[in-house]
N, C-alpha and C positions, 0 to 999 in steps of 0.2 A: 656411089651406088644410085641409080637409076631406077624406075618400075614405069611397066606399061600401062595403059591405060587399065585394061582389066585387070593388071595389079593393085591401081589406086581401088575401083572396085570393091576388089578382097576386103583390102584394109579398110574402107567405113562398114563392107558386110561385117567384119569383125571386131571393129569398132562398137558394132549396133549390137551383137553380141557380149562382148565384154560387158557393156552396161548393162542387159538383160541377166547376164549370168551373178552377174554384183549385188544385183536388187532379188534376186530369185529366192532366196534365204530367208527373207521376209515374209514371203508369201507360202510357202507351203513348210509341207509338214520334214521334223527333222530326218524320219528315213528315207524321202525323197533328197532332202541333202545328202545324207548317207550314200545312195546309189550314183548320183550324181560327183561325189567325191571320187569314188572307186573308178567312173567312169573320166574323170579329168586325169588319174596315172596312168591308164590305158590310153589316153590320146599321147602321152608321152610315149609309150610304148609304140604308138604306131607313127608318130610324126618319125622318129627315130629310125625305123625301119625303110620308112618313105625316101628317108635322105639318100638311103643304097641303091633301091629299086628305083624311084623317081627319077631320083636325078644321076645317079652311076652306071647307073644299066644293072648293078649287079643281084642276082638273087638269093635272100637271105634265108634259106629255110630253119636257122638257127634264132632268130630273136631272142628267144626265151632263155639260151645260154648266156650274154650278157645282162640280163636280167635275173635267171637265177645265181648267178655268181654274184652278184650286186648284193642280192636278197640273203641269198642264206652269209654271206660274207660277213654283213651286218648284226644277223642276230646273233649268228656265234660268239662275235668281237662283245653284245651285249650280254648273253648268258653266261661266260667265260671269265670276261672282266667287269671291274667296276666303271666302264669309260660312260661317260654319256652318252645321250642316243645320238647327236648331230653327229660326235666324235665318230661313232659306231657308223654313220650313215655317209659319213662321209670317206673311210676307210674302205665300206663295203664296195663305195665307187671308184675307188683307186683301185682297189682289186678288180674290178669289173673290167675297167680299163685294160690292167695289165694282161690279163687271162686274153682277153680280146685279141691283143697286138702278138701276145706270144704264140696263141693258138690257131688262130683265123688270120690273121692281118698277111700273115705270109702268102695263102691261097691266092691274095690277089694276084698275085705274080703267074698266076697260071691262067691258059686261056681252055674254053668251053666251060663244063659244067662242073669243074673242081671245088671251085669254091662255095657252088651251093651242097655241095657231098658234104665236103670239108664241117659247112655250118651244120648242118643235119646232124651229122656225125655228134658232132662236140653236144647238140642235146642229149643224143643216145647216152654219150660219158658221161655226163654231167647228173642225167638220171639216175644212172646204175653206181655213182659213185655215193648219191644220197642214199642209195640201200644200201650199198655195203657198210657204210659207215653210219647203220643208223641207230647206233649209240651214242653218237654224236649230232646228227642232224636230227634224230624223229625217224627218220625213213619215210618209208609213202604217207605216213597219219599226220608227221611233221611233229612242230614244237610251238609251244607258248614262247612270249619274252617277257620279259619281268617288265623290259622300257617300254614305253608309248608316247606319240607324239603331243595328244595332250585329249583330254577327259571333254571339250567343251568339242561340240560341233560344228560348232560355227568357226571356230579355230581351227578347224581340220578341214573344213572346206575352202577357204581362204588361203589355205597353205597349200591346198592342189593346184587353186587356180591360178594364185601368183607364180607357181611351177610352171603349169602349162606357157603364162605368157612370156615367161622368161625362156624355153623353151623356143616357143613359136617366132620369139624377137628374133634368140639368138639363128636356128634356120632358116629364118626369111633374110636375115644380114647375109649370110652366106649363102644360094641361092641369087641372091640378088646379086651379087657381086660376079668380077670376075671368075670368083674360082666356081661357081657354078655353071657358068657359061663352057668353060674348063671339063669340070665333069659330065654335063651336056654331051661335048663333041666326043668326049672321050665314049660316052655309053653308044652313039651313033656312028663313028668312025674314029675306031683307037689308032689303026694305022695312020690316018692322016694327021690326028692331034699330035702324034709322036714325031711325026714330020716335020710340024711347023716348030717344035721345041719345047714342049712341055711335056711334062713326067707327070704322065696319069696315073701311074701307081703311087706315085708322091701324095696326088691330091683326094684319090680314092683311102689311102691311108688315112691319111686327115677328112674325110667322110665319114670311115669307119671310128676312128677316135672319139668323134662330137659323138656317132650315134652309139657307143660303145659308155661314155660319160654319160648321157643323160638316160638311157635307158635301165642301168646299175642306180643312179640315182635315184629315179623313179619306182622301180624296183625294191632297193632298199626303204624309200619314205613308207611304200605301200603295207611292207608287210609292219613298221611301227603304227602304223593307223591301223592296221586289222589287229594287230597282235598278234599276232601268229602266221607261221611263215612251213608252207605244205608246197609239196611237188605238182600236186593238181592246182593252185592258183597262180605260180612261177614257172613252172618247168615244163609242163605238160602237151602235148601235140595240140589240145582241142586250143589251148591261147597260141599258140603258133598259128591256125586258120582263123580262129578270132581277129588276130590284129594282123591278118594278109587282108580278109573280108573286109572289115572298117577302113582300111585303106582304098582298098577297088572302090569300096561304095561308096567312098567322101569324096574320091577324088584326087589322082594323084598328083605329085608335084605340084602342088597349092595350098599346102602348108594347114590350110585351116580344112580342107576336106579330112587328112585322118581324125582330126579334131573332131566335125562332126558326124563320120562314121564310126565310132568310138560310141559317144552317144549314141546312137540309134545302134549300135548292139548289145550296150549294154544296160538302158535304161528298156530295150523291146524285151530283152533275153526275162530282167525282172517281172517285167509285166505280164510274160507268159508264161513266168515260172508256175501258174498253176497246174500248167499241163504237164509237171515232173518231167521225168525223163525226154518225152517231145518238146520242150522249149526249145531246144539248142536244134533241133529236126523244124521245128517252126519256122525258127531266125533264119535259118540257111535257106529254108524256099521266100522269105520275103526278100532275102538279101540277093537270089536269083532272078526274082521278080524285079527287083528295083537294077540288077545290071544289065537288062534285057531292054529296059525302056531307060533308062537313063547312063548309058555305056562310060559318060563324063563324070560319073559321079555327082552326090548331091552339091556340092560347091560349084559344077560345073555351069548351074543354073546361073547363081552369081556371077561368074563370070562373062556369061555370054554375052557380048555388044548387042547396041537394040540396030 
């Protein structure tokens, strides 16, 4: 595994961050850790996302289906049984996984715009199966969970971030490697990749799996840090354009731009939450704003050779 110049780059920009985000706890107050938590599971949500569009060509307008299948997967397993929460969180991502492979993983095999229908779709189901059954799930209001990941704050912010990085390592190995160069050709020219001999539905597969795995993951951990687990914070169209935006805006295929477009929607969204209902009508003209002069994304600053 190899990295170009503007890749070594990334890695001290992100390097220089890690250390800022380690020391950051110390310094300000804990609902600014709060916000900044909630905002490290969304950069999983949208590195995840990235790995499809970025680097497969392909487009996801489902996210949130592996994510709430992650989500509610988990809290049932906890309300239901006496498992513990890892047990529970980590069930919830096997499920996450599977639901992925058996429901979407097949679209790839189709060309044009099947598989963004396909993804769509499975939110539409996935929505209306929390109502129907919302004896069981909450329905649209949702449900408490008896587990949590833990009472201290500083404990719960550490455990996003140590996600993120492990997240961000595990993408940047792949990417970097052959099989991203792999998915690359394949998003650019699938006839010709299949030419030379490789099986880009093989490795599109296994694109979808990783972001299928951490996305459930993430997913799951988020709602035992909130407590509670609703259709509008997992399921809901407005985070399906949440984490397509913080990806446009960080930067794609660069691993650490959904990172930090992630932040910048969801630490600007807090800050303008006093304008109610306009925040979210805010965030989307600054976020038009920032793709209008900056088309590369915030990361792509970093990037640029002098």
């Amino acid at each position: 595994m190899s990295f170009s110049p503007s890749s070594k780059n990334l890695l001290k920009f992100a390097a220089l961050l890690l250390v800022i985000f380690v020391c950051l706890p110390w310094f300000f107050s804990l609902y600014i850790v709060g916000v900044l938590t909630i905002a490290f599971y969304f950069s999983v949500f949208t590195m995840s996302w990235d790995l499809l569009f970025g680097y497969s060509g392909e487009v996801n307008f489902g996210p949130t289906f592996l994510i709430g299948v992650g989500a509610y997967a988990a809290a049932l397993f906890n309300v239901n049984t006496s498992l513990p929460v890892f047990a529970c969180v980590l069930l919830g991502t096997l499920m996450a996984v599977m639901a992925g492979l058996l429901l979407v993983a097949p679209a790839l095999r189709l060309r044009g715009p099947y598989f963004s229908l396909i993804t769509l779709v499975s939110v539409l189901v996935l929505s209306e199966f929390i109502t129907i059954f919302a004896q069981y799930t909450g329905g649209e209001i949702g449900m408490s969970l008896p587990g949590i990941l833990s009472t201290n704050g500083m404990v719960n912010y550490y455990l996003a971030l140590a996600l993120v990085c492990v997240s961000a390592g595990v993408f940047l190995a792949i990417t970097s490697s052959p099989i991203g160069l792999i998915l690359q050709a394949g998003a650019q020219d699938p006839i010709a990749a299949e030419s030379l001999g490789f099986s880009i539905v093989k490795y599109k597969i296994l694109a979808f799996s990783l972001s299928a795995f951490f996305s459930g993951l993430s997913g799951a951990l988020l709602v035992f840090y909130m407590g509670t687990v609703s259709v509008s914070v997992v399921v809901s169209v407005s985070v399906i354009l949440q984490i397509i935006i913080a990806a446009i805006i960080g930067g794609r295929r660069t691993i650490l731009g959904p990172i930090l477009g992630s932040l910048f929607i969801i630490v600007t969204g807090q800050w303008l939450q006093y304008l109610g209902q306009l925040d979210y009508v805010a965030v989307s003209i600054l976020a038009l704003i920032m793709l209008l002069f900056l088309p590369d994304g915030i990361a792509g600053i970093a990037l640029r050779r002098r």
